[in-house]
N, C-alpha and C positions, 0 to 999 in steps of 0.2 A: 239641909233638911227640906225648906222648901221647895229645892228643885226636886228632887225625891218623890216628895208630894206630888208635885204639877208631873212628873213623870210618870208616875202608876196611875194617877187620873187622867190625863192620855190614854196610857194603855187602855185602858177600861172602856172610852169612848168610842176605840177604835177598835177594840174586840166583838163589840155590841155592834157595829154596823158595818163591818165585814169577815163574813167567815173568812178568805183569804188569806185571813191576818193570825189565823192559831195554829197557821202551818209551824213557824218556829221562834215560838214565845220566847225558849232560850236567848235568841238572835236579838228579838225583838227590845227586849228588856238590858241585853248590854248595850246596845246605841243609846237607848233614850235614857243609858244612866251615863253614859261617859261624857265628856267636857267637849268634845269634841268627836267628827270625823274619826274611828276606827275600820283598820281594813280588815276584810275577812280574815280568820286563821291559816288557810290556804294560802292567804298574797304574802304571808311574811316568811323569813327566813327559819320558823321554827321548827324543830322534827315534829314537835307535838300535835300533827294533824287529826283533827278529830273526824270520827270514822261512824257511820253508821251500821251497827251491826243486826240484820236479821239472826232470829232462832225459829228454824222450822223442823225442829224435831232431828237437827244433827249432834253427832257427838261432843261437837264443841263449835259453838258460834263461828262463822267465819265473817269474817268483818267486811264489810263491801271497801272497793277504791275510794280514795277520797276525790269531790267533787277538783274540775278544773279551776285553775287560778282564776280570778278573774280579772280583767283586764285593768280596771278602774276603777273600786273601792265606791259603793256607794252610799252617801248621807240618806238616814231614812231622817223622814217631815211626817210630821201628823197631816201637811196638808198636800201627798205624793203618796197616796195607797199604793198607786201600781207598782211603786219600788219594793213594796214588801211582801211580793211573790214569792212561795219558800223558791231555795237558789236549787240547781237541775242535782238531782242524786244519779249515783254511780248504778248500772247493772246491777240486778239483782244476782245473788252469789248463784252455783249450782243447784237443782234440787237436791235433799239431803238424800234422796235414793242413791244417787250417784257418787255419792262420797262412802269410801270404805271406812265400814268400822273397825277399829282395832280387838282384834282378836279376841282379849279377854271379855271384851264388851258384848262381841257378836256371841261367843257362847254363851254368857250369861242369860243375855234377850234371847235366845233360841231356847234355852231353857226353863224360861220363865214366860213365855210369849203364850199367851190369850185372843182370843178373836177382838174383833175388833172391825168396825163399819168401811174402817179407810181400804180402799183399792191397795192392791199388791203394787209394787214399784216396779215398772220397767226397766229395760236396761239387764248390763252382765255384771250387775253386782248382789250378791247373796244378800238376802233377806231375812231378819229373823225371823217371824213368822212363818215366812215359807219354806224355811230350812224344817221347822216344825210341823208343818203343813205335810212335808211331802216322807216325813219316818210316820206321822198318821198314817197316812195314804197306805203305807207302805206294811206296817203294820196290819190295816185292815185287809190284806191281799186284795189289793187293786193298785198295781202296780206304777209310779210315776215315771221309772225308768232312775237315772241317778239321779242320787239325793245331789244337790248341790246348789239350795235355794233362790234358785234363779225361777222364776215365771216363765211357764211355756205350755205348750199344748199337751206334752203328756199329761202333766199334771191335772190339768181342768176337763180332760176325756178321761182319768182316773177320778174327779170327782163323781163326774156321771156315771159312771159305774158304780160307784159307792152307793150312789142316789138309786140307781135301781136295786141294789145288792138287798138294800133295807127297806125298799119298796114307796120308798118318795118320788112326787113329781123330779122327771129328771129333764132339769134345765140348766146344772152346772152353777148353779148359785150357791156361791158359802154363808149359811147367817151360824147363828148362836147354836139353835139345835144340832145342825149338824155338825158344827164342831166339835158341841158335847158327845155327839153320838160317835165322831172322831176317836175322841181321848176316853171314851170305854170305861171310866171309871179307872182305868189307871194311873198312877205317879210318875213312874220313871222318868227321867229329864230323856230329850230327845238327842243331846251331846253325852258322851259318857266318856272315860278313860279306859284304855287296855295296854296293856303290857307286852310290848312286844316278845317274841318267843324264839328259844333260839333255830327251832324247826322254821319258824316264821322266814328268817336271813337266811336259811342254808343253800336256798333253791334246791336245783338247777333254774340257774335263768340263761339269758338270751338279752343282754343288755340293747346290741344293736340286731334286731329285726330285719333282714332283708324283706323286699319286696314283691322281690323275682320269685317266681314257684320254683324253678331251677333251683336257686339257690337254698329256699326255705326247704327242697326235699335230699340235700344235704346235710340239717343238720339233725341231732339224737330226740329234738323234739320240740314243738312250737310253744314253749312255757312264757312265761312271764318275763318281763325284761329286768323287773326289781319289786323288791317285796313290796315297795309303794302304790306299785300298778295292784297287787294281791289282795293285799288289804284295803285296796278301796274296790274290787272287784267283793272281799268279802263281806264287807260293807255296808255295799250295795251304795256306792258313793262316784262321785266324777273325783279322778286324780289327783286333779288338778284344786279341787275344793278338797280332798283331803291335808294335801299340802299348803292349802289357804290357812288349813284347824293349826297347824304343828309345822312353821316356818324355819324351826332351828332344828328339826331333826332330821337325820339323814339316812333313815330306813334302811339303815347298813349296821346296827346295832341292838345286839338283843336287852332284854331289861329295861327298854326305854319306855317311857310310860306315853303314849298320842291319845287326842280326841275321836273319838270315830258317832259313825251314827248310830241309836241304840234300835234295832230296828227288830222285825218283829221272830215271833217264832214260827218254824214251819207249816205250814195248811196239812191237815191229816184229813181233808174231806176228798172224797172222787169224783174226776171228771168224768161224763158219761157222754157227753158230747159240747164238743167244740166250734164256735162260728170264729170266721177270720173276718173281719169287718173291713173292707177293700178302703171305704171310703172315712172313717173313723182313726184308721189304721191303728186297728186293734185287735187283742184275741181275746175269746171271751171261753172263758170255762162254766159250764155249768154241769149239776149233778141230776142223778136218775130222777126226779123231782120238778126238773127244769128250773130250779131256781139255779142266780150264778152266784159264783161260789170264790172264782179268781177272775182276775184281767188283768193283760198285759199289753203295753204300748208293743208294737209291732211295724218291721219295715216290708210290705207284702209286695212283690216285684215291681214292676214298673211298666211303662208303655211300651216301651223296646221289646222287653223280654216276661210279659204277664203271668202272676202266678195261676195257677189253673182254676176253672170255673168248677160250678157243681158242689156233689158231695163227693167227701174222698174219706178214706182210713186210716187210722193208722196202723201202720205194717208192720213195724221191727223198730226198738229203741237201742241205743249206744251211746255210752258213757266215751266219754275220751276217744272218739273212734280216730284212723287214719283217715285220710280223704284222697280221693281217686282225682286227678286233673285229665280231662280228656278229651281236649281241643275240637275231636272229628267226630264225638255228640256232644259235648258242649259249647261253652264258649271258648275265644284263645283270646291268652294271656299273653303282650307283648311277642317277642318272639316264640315264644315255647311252642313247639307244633308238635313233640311226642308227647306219652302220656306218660305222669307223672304221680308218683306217689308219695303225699306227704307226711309226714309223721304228727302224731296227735299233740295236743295243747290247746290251752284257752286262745291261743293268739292264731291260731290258723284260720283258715276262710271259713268254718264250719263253729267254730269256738270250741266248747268241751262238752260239746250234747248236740247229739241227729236221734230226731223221732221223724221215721221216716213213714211216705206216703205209700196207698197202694198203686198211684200214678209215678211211673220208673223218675228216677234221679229226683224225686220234688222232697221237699218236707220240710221242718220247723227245725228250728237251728238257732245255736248261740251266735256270739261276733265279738272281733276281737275289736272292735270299737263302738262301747257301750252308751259314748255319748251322740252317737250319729245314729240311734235309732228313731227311726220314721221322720230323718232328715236327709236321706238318701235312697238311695234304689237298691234294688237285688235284682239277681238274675233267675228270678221268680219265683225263690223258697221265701219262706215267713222268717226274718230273723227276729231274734228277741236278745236281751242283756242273758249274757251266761251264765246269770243267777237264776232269773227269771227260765231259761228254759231247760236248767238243771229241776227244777222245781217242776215242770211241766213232768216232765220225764217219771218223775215218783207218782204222778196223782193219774196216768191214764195205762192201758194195756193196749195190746191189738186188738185192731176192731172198732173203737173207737170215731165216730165219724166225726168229720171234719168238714164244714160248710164253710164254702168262700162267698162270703154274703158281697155282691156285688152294688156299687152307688144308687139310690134311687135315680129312676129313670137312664140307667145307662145298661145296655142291653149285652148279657155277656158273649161273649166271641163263642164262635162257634167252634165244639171238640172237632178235633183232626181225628181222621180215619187212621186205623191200626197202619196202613200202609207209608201214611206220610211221615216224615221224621217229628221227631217229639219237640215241642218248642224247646230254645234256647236256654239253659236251666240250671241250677249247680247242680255240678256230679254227686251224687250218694254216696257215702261217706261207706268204707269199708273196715271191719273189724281192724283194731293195732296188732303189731307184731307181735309174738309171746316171746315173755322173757326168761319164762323158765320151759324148759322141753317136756312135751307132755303133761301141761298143764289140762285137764280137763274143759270143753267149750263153755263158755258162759253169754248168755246175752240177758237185759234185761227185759222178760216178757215177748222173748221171740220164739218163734217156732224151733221145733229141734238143730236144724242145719242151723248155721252161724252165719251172717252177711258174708256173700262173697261179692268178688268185681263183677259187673255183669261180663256177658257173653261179647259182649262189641269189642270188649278193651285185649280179647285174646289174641287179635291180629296185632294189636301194638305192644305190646309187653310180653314178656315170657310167663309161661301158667306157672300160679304159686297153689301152693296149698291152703285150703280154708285156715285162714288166720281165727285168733282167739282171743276174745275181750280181758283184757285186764280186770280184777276183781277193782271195784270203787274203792280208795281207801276209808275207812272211816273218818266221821266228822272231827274236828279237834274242838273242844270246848276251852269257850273262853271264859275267865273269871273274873268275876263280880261283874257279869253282863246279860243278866235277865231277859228276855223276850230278844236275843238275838239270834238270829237266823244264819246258821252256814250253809256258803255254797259248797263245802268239803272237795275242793277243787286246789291243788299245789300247782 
């Protein structure tokens, strides 16, 4: 008992006249109670290694390495401070951004997730918050591109747009208000359930996609590879983070209940004119009023092959159209040197929507890869996600101008004369095949005649007769899914 005594009045001595010494009281307080010389826990033969574990906000603590043996066990003395330096700790674990949360955890926080001061996490792992963040966004028609709660620049140039939409300083900052002004006063969790359908599995799909236009204008039509690419095209989701929501199902089975994004309902306001923002890389819709109304992330040509300067029109819209390849006014495609015609589909160069320009072969256009928007080039039409410019499609008519607002300080190229060939460009997409004979012409908001091929492509292909749009199918409604948005796209 005595020594006891004389030991904790040590400690106390030694507490009071060096901080040094409260690194590890545990430590400290087993020597000066044992009879002797003990080795650290590490130098002996035990599993029981003790571990220090951070918690910084991940789903379950991860313990750090335990510290190195040390070589030679040493005697602490009251009168040997320096020996009672805490001993070296292990690497701090990963940040908790970086560690995947399990599923049922990520929906729940994605569901339940509030604003909050802390910075979004970097890195390619979904975020709750930002999973939430971006069915807001998406809701408010200011489009992030796919939902798939990752941090990126769509996102945070769809906030600015929001900020201007409501008429705030636009500097891209999230606090409290504008999250509330976000979530709208409504409930709806931003994760929901849906029931797969058996229209949903039936396709027609196209599991393996050629690459080749050759090949792709071989087959009966450029659809979907699997109902998993569909419903996260209807979505409005990345794939790949659908399949992150719903790990055991294999989108080959009707009745099956997946998570998806509860995302919003269609825009019913009209576009009156349109800016393509070159350096934003975005399109911006506003109404007669000039307030904006929609925006969408957008991939607008590139330096190779630039999308056009000025103001332009829109000329003629097509749902599901075919698409012309035509190497000797276009670009060429690997070998292909005749011209080709492809058959319609979300997956084809053009996607399932051309709103086309009054400037030949240019215009706004879906893509058959939704996550590579405005993280690639074109061959200087506007692409947008095939939801996003099925949606365009319903809200403008011909006539409609369309400004390609060029970089501050960057001075645009100068228009070519009628006589010189037209820059480098995607072909304009041509009415699809009819499938019943004599089906009366339909185009959406286009003038009497029906898109045909231009004039150039009559030396390389045999004359067809003016083809005829497919009527739209109707939307399919989904149940118990409130403010969700179809792209009515099979």
């Amino acid at each position: 008992m005595a020594r006891s005594m004389t030991a904790v009045a040590t400690l106390a001595i030694l507490f009071s006249a060096s901080p040094a010494l409260r690194a590890e009281p545990f430590d400290l307080i087993e020597s000066l109670l044992s009879s002797g010389p003990r080795p650290h826990p590490s130098s002996t033969g035990s599993t029981a290694v003790r571990r220090d574990v951070t918690t910084t906000g991940a789903i379950e603590p991860r313990p750090v390495a335990p510290s190195a043996p040390a070589a030679t066990p040493a005697t602490i003395s009251p009168n040997s401070p320096s020996q009672l330096a805490p001993r070296p700790r292990a690497a701090a674990p990963k940040a908790a951004a970086e560690q995947d949360y399990p599923v049922d955890l990520l929906i729940s926080l994605a569901n339940d997730a509030v604003y909050t001061k802390d910075p979004f996490p970097k890195g390619q792992r979904s975020d709750p918050r930002m999973i939430k963040l971006q069915v807001l966004l998406d809701r408010n028609h200011v489009s992030p591109g796919v939902i798939d709660g990752i941090a990126g620049g769509n996102v945070f140039k769809a906030v600015r747009a929001f900020e201007e939409m409501r008429g705030h300083e636009v500097d891209g900052v999230i606090d409290a208000a504008l999250w509330a002004e976000l979530e709208g006063g409504y409930s709806e969790p931003a994760l929901v359930s849906y029931t797969i359908t058996p229209e949903d599995v039936a396709g027609p799909f196209v599991p393996t996609m050629p690459g080749d236009y050759a090949e792709q204008a071989q087959l009966p039509g450029l659809s979907y590879r699997d109902a998993a690419e569909m419903l996260a095209e209807r979505f409005h989701m990345d794939e790949a983070f659908l399949r992150r929501l719903n790990p055991d199902v294999s989108f080959t089975e009707a009745g099956v209940d997946v998570v998806v994004a509860n995302v919003g309902k269609p825009l019913k306001a009209k576009v009156a004119h349109i800016v393509a923002d070159k350096q934003l890389k975005q399109l911006r819709g506003y109404d007669a009023a000039g307030k904006l109304v929609v925006a969408y992330p957008a991939t607008i040509g590139s330096s190779d092959m630039p999308s056009p300067t000025g103001t332009h029109a829109v000329k003629a819209i097509a749902i599901n159209p075919d698409y012309w390849y035509r190497p000797k006014v276009n670009f060429q495609q690997g070998a292909n040197t005749k011209a080709l015609r492809l058959p319609p589909g979300p997956n084809g160069p053009v996607g399932a929507t051309w709103v086309g320009l009054d400037k030949p072969t240019y215009g706004l256009h879906g893509t058959p890869e939704p996550s590579k928007i405005d993280k690639t080039n074109s061959h200087g039409c506007v692409r947008l996600t095939n939801w996003d410019a099925r949606e365009l499609a319903g809200l403008v008519v011909p006539g409609v101008p369309v400004d390609f607002q060029e970089p501050p300080g960057v001075a645009p190229p100068a228009e070519e004369t009628p006589e010189i060939a037209a820059p480098v460009a995607e072909a304009e997409p041509v009415a699809p095949r009819p499938r019943k004979p004599g089906t009366p012409p339909r185009q959406l908001g286009a003038p009497e005649a029906p898109l045909q091929a231009p004039a150039t492509e009559a030396a390389e292909a045999e004359p067809q007769a003016p083809q005829r749009l497919e009527p739209l199918p109707p939307p399919r409604q989904v149940r118990d899914l409130p403010y969700a948005r179809q792209s009515a796209m099979r």
